[in-house]
C-alpha positions as CSV (number, residue, x, y, z in Angstrom):
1,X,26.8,-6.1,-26.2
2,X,23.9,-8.5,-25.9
3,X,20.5,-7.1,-25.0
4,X,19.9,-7.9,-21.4
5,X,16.5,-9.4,-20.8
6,X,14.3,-8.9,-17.9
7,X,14.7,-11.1,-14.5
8,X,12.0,-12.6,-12.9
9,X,11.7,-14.7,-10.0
10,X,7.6,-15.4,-8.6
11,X,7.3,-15.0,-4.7
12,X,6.2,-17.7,-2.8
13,X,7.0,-19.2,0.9
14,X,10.5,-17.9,2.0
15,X,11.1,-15.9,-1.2
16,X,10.3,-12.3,-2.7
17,X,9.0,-11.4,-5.4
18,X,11.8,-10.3,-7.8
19,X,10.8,-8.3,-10.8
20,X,14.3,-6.4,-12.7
21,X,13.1,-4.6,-15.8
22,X,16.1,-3.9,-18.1
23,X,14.6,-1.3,-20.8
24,X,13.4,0.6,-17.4
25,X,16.1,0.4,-15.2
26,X,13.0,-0.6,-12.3
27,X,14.1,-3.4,-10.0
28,X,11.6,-4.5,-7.6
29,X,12.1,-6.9,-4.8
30,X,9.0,-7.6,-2.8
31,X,7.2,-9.6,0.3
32,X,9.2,-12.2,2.2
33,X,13.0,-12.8,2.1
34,X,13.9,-15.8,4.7
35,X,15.1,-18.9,2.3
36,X,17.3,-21.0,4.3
37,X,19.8,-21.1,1.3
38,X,20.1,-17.1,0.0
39,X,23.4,-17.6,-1.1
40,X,21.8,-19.5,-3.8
41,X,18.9,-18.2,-4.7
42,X,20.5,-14.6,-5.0
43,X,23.2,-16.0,-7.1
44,X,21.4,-15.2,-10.3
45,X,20.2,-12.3,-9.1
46,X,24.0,-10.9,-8.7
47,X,24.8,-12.0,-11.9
48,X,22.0,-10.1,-13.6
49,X,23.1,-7.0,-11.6
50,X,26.6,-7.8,-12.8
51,X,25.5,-8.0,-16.6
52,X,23.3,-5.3,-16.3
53,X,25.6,-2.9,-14.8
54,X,28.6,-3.7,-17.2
55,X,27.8,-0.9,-19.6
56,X,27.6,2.7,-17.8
57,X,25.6,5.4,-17.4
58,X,22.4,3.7,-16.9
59,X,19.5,5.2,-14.5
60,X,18.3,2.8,-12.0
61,X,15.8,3.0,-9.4
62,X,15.6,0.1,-6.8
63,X,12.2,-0.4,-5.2
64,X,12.5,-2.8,-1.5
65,X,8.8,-3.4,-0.3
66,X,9.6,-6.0,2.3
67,X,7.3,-7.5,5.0
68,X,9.9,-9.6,6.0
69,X,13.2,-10.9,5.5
70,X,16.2,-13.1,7.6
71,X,19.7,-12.0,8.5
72,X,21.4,-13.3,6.0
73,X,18.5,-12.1,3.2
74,X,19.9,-8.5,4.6
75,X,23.6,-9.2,3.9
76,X,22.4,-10.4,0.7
77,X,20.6,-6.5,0.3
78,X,23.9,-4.9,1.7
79,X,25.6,-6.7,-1.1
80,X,23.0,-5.8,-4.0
81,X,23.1,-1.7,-2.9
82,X,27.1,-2.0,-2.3
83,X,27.3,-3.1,-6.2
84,X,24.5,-0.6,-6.9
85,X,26.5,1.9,-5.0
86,X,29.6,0.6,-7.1
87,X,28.2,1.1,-10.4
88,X,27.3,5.2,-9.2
89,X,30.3,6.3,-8.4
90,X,32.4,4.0,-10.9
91,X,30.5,4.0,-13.7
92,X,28.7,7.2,-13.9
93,X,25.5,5.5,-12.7
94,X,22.3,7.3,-11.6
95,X,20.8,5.4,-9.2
96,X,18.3,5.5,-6.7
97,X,16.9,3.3,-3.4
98,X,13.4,3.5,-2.3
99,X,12.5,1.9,0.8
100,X,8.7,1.2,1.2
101,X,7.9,0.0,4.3
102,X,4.2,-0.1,6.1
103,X,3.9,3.8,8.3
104,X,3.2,1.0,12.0
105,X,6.5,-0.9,11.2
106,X,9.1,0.5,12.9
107,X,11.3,-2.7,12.6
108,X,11.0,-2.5,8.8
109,X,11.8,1.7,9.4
110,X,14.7,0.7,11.3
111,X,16.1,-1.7,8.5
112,X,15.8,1.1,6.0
113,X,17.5,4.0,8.4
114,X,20.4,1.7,8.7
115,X,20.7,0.6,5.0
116,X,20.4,4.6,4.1
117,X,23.5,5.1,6.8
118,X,25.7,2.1,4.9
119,X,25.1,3.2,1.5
120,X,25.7,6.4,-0.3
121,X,23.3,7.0,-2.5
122,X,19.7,8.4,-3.3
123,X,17.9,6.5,-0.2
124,X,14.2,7.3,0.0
125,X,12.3,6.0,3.5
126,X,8.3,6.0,1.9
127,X,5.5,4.9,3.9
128,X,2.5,3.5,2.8
């Protein structure tokens, strides 16, 4: 199998920072999600996730540290933790969610709550 590299994507207006490290099984995605086209830009991020999870039994830890993000940037999440969630039960995954979200916003609370509820996996709620 070909050595999967890292993924990297620099934040800037309407887009998070996205930083997937493939010899540490950390993906980070961070800052502001609201791209009027996600579709698009998360299409190589799915197919990184799809690579990356084709051979099992790898330890992952997801790391969301959002200040912001758009409706369809969270359908986009749902999809990412759904393959995530995939990959642990189907292919003998380990993997982990944390949620970071500032301790004053409740909003950003509330998304996390929810995501825990449609996932099942390791879903940490950590305030900073």
């Amino acid at each position: 199998m070909d050595k999967i590299e890292n993924f990297y994507i620099e934040s800037s207006d309407y887009i998070p920072e996205v930083d997937f490290n493939a010899e540490t099984g950390v993906l980070n995605i961070s800052g502001e999600s609201y791209h009027e086209y996600t579709l698009e830009f998360f299409e190589p991020i799915f197919d990184w996730l799809t690579r990356y999870t084709a051979e099992e039994g790898k330890k992952i830890e997801l790391n969301f540290r959002m200040s912001y993000f758009n409706t369809s940037s969270s359908r986009r999440f749902l999809e990412i933790m759904n393959l995530l969630e995939d990959y642990h039960y189907n292919k003998k995954g380990d993997v982990c969610i944390n949620w970071h979200y500032e301790k004053n916003d409740l909003d950003m609370l509330e998304s996390g709550e929810e995501y825990a509820e449609d996932v099942r996996l390791d879903f940490n709620l950590l305030p900073y």
